[in-house]
N, C-alpha and C positions, 0 to 999 in steps of 0.2 A: 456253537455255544455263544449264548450271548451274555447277557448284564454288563459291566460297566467298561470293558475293554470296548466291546461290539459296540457301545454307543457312542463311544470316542469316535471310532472307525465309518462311523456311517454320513459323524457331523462334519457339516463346511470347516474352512479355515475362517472364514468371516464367522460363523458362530462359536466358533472358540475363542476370539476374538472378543466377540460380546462375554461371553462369558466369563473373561478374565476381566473387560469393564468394571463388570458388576462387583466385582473384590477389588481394584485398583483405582478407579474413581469413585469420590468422593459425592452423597446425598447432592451437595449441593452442584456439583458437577454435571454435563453434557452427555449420556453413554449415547450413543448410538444407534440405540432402539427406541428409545424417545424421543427421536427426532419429527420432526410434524411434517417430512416430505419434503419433495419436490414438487412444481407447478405440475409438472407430467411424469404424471407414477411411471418405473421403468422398474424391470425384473431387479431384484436384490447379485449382486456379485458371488460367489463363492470365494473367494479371496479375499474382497477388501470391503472394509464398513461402508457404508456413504459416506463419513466422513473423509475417510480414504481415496474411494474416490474423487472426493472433489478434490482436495489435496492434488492428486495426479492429471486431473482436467484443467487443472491453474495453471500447472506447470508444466504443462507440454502446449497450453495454447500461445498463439501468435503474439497477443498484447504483452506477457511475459517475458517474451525475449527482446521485446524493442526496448526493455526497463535500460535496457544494457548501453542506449545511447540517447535516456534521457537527464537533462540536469536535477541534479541533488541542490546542491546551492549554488558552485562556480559553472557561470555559462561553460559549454563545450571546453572542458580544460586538457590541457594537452599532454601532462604528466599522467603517467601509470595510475597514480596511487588515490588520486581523488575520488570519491565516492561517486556513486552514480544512482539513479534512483532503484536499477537492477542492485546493486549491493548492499544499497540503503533496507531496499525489502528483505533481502538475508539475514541480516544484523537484528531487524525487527522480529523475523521469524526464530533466531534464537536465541533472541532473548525472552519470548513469551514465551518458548516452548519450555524454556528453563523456569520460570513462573509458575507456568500452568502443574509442569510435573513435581514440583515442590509442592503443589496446594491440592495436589490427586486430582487435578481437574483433568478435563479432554483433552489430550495431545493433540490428536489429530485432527478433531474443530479449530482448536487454536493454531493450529500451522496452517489450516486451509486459509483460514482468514485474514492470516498473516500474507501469505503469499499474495493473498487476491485483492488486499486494500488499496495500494495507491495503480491497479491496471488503468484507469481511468486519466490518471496524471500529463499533462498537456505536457510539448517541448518546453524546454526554457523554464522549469521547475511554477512555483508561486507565479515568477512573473507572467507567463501565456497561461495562466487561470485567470489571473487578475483580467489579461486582455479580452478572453471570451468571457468573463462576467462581464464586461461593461459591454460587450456586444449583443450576445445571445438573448432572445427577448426571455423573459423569465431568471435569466442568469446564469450562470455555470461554476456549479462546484464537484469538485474533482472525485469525491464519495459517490453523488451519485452517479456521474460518470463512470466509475468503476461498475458501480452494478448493472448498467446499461451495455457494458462492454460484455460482462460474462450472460447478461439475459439475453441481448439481442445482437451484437454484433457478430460474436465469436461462431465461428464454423458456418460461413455464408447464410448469417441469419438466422440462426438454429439457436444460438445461445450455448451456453454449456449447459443449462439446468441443475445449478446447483441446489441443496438446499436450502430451506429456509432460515437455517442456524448460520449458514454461514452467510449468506446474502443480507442478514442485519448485519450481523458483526462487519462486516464492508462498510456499509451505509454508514453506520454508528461510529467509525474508528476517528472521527474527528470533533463530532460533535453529536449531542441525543447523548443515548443510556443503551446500551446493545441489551438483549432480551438475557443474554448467558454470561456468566461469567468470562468465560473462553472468550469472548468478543469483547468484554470491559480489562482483560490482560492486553490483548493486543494494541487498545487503544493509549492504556499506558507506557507497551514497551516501543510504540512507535514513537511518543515523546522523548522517553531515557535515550533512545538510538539517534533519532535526529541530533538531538543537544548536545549528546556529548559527540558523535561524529564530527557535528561541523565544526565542534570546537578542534577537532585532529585536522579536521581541513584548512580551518583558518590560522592556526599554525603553521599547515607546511606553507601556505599562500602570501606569509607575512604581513598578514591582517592583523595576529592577536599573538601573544608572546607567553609561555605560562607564566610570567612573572604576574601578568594583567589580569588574569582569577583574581577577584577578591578574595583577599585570607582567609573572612569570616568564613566564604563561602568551601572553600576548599578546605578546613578544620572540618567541616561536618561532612562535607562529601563524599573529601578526598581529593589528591592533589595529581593525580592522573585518570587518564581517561578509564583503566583496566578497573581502578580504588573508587570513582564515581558510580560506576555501573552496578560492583559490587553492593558498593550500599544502597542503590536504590533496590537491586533484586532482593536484597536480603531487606531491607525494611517493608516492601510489598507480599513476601511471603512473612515476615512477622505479625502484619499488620491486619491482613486481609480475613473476613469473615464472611458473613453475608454479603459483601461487597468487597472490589479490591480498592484498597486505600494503603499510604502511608505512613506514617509515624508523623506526627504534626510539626515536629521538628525539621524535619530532612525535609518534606515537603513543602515546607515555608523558604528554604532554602532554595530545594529544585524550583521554585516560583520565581526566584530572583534571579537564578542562572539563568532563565528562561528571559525573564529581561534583561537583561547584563546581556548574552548575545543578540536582542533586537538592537537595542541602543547600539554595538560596537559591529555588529556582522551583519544582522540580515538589515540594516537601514545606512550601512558604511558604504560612499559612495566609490571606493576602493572597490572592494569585494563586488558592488554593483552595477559600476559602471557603465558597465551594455546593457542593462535589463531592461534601459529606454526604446533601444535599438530593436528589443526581442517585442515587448508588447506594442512598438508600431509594427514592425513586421507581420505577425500574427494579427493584428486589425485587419490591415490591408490583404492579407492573405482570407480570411473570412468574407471581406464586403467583396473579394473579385469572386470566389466562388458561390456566394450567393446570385450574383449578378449572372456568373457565365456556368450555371447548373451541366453544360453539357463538357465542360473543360472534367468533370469531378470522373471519379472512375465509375464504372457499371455498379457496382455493389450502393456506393453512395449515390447513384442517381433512381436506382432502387426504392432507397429510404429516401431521395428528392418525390417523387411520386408518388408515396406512402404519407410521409409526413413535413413532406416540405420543404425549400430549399435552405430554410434556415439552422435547420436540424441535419440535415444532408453533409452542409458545411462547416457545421461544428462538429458532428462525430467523425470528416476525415481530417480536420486538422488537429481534435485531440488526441489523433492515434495515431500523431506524426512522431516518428523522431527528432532532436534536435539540427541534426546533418539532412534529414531528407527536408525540414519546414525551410534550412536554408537554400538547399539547394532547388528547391521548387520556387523558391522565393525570387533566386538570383535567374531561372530559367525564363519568368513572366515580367519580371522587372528589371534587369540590369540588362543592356546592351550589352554583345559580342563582337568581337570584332567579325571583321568580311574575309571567309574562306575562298 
């Protein structure tokens, strides 16, 4: 007997899946069957959307797990609790996914995106971007680097082949307009995550005091980091329409927190004291591997061959960790003593 049990039974879990899409996300939302592909069509899963899948190819690939010993804002710090760019992307990833599902937008677009936005992210936070923009001819910023890490680095040159929904949303999460909503979430709850994280780091690091919030600024926020965050997610799902925005109020605000920590944390020479130390390092680490292409490993002498020794030796020192850029550092430049 068939009719409507039988056609439950016969469907994938991925089109049940879509199916439930289509009642739980919203017109203006992502589903998963209108997605415009991959560069290279590959068979649909039975288990998991493409969104899904990408989601799971972020997060079992290699650039993913070095998140876990690159800088957030304090160079290589030595206590448990400081953030790290690995922790940083978690924090970002639920707070959109909390966004997104408040607004019936795509969960799982917007977690992929989350997850996969800053893979690209050099040691030494900001500072070793700053350092390969002023080297790298054309310049280097850490978006696109991310997409170049899941297009062409990941799985000895294979890429992961993500979508196209989620490969803007990458690109886009700093600057541009992402195509989907799911990708203009992410870009705002990577700002709320940053700002008020490194206001929890710059506390415990005895940079910034909570007395030091300005009042104004914490009357509208909120006077803890748990009561900021609130209000920004709950002003972003009050606010948001055809676009995601804030409440012009809160958002005049979060513009000022926003300089209020340039001015006191990310330009205090406290807080930044080595960052001098990290972008000559990372220099000098660039000009010897362009210069000695065969010092570079197999993979990156590869892409030396393909596209060059300049490109060679920026994609292996942006996919360094903070511990391996120094200690490669200290192996070519620092004298040992005589065994």
């Amino acid at each position: 007997m068939k009719g409507k049990e039988g056609d439950v039974l016969s469907q994938t879990i991925r089109e049940r899946i879509q199916q439930a899409e289509a009642q739980l996300i919203c017109q203006r939302g992502m589903r998963s069957v209108q997605s415009a592909g991959r560069e290279r069509p590959e068979p649909e899963d039975d288990l998991r959307t493409c969104f899904q899948r990408d989601r799971d190819r972020i997060l079992h690939c290699n650039a993913f797990r070095r998140l876990k010993y690159k800088t957030q804002v304090f160079l290589s710090p030595e206590r448990d609790h400081y953030r790290t760019r690995l922790t940083h992307t978690l924090e970002v990833s639920q707070i959109a996914r909390t966004i997104a599902r408040s607004l019936m937008l795509n969960e799982d677009l917007t977690e992929a995106i989350a997850l996969g936005h800053d893979l690209g992210h050099t040691p030494f936070g900001h500072a070793g971007e700053r350092a390969l923009n002023a080297c790298v001819p054309g310049g280097f910023r850490h978006n696109r680097q991310s997409v170049r890490v899941v297009q062409v680095l990941e799985k000895d040159g294979r890429g992961l082949n993500l979508t196209r929904e989620v490969l803007d949303g990458i690109v886009n999460h700093t600057d541009g307009q992402a195509a989907t909503l799911e990708g203009r979430v992410v870009r705002l709850a990577d700002r709320i995550a940053y700002i008020n994280h490194d206001i929890d780091d710059a506390f415990r690091a005895g940079v910034l005091s909570p007395d030091d919030i300005p009042a104004d600024l914490a009357a509208v926020l909120g006077d803890t980091r748990t009561r900021r965050i609130g209000t920004l997610v709950r002003s972003a799902v009050a606010n948001s329409g055809d676009d995601i925005a804030l409440d012009p109020v809160v958002e005049q605000a979060f513009d000022r927190l926003h300089t209020f920590m340039f001015d006191r944390v990310y330009r205090n020479p406290r807080a930044k004291g080595q960052e001098g130390k990290a972008v000559a390092m990372v220099k000098q680490l660039y000009a010897y591997f362009v210069e000695h292409t065969e010092s570079l490993p197999e993979e990156y002498r590869r892409i030396c061959q393909q596209e060059g020794a300049a490109r060679a030796a920026c994609d292996y020192i942006a996919g360094m960790t903070d511990r391996y850029a120094v200690d490669t550092y200290t192996e070519l430049f620092i004298p040992y003593s005589w065994k």
